[in-house]
N, C-alpha and C positions, 0 to 999 in steps of 0.2 A: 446227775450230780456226782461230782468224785467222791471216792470215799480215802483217798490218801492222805497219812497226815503226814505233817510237813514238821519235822523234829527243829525247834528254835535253838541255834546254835550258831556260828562264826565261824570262817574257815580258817584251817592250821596258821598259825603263821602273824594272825590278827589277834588284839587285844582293845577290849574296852576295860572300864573302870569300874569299881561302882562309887554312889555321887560321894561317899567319906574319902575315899582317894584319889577323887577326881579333884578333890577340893584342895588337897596336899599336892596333887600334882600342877594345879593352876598355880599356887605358891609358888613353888619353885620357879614354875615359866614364870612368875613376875618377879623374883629375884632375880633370875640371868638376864631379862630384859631392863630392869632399873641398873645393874653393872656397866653392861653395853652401851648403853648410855649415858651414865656417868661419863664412860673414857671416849665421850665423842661419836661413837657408831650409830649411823643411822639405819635407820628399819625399811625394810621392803619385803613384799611379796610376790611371789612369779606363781602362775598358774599350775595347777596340779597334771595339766597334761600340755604337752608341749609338744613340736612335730617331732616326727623319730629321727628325720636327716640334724637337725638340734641335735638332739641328747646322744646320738650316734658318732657325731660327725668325732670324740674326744676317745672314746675307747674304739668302738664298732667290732668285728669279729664275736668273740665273747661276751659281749657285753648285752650286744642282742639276742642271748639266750636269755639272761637275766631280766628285761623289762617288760613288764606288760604293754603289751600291746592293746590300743582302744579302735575297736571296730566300726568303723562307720561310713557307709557309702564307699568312695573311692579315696578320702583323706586316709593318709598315714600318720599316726599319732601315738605314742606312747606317755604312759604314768612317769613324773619325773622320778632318776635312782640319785639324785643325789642333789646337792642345793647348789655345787659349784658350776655343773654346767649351763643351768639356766642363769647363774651370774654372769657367764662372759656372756652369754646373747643377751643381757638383760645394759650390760655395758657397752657391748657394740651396737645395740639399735638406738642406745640415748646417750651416745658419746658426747655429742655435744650439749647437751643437757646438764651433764656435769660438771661437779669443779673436783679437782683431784690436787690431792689424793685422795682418792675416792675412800668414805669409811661406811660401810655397810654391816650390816648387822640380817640375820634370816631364820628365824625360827619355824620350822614346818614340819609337813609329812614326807616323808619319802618312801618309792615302793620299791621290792628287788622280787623277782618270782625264784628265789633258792631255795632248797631244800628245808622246810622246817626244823628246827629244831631247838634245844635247850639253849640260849643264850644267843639265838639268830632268828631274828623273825623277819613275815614279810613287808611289814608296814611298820615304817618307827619313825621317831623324830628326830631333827638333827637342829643343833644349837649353833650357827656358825657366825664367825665374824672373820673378813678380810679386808686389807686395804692395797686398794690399785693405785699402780702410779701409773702417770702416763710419763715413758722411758725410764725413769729410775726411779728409784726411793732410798729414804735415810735408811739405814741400819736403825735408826732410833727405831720405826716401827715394830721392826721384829723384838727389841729389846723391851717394847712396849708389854707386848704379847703374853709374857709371865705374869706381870702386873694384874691383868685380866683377868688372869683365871685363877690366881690368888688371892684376891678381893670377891669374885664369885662363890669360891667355894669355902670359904671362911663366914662369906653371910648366909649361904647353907648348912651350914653348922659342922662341915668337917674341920676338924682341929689338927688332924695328924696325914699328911697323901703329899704324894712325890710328883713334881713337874718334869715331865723328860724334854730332852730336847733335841730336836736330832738338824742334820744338813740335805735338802733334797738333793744335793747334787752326789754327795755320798754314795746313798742308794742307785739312781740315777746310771752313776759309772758304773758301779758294779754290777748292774744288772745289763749294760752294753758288752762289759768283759764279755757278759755271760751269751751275748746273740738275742737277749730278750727285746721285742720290740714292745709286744704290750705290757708295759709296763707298768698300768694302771689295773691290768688282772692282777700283776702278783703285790701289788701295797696293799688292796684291797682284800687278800689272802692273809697277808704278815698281819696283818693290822689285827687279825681275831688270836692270835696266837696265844697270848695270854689267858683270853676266855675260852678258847675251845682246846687247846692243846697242841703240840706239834704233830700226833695224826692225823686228826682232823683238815687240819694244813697242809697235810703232805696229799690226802685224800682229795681237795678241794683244787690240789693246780697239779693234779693228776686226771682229774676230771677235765682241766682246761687244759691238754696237751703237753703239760710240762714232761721235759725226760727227767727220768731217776738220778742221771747225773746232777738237771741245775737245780732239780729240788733239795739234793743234798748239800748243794754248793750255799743254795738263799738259806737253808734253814742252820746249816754251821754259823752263815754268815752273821744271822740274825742271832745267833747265842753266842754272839762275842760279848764280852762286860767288865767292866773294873771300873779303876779310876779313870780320869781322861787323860793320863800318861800312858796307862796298861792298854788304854783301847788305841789310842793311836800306835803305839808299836805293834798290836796286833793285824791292826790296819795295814801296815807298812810290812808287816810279814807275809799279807797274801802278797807282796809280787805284784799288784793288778797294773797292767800299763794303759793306763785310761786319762786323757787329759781333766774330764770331768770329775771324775774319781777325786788325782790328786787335788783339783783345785779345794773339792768340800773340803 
């Protein structure tokens, strides 16, 4: 008979509740679901693990440091890292099942195997709503989109938080100026900026290859700010000759 004892604990990176804040945390997920729904968005779920040529096929290089991998037999499978890519396969395998514009709604877990730390873990939740078109959509949608999350977070009780807004193609060009192909490592990089710092950031797409030059380049890039007159002349001061670019 062993005599080891097994210390009860959770690994880095993971968080449970206890049942008092589990109960303010199910709140909340029923308020961002009754909003979602108000404006239309319907609910699905996609399985917590899905093949790895899936969730690979979007970022791949980098990205498959990042995901767990599930072991079994000769299947290759990994933990989903995020909610958007089980949407496009969730969209291409019941296309025609659809009516579109598609309004979708996805509340779940999502895993990333990075480095633990303060204000980054490995399992979290993600609150997402998008709508597909098949070949275009109104601008209305996007304009929809603040609506959303200011009727959400007012029935959470914040009274006072700033909506940003930004243009994917923006970023997009600027980051071809720059030679970047994976460009889904470095959003997912910026994207912590504010919560973790610009070291942290510069540490994080130093770990993924980046040179010293284009982290210097994204991280000036990403500290432009003013009004929307100061930023676009600032815009227009880097020079950048990118058809993408100028269009955002």
């Amino acid at each position: 008979m062993s005599n080891n004892i097994v210390k009860p604990s959770i690994l880095p990176g993971f968080m449970e509740l206890n049942p008092t804040d589990q109960i303010l945390f199910n709140k909340m997920m029923d308020i961002i679901r009754k909003n979602y729904e108000k404006f239309g968005f319907l609910p699905i779920d996609t399985p917590l693990i899905e093949k790895s040529e899936v969730l690979l096929a979007k970022g791949g290089g980098e990205t498959e440091k990042q995901i767990y991998k599930v072991v079994k037999g000769n299947q290759d499978m990994s933990l989903r890292f995020d909610l958007t890519v089980p949407l496009a396969r969730y969209v291409a395998q019941h296309y025609s099942e659809l009516t579109f514009p598609y309004r979708r709604y996805h509340i779940g877990k999502v895993y990333r195997g990075e480095r633990s730390q303060k204000g980054r873990f490995r399992e979290f939740y993600q609150a997402d709503i998008d709508v597909i078109g098949n070949n275009s959509l109104s601008i209305i949608n996007d304009a929809e989109i603040p609506s959303v999350i200011y009727s959400t977070f007012k029935d959470l009780g914040f009274d006072r938080f700033t909506i940003r807004i930004n243009n994917r193609k923006i970023l997009s060009g600027f980051f071809n100026s720059l030679g970047i192909k994976d460009v889904y490592i470095v959003l997912r990089a910026v994207d912590k900026l504010e919560k973790l710092g610009r070291d942290k950031v510069k540490e994080e797409l130093l770990e993924n290859g980046f040179s010293l030059s284009q982290i210097e380049s994204i991280l000036g890039f990403m500290s432009i700010e003013g009004s929307n007159k100061e930023i676009i002349e600032k815009l227009k001061a880097l020079n950048i000759e990118n058809e993408l670019f100028t269009e955002g």
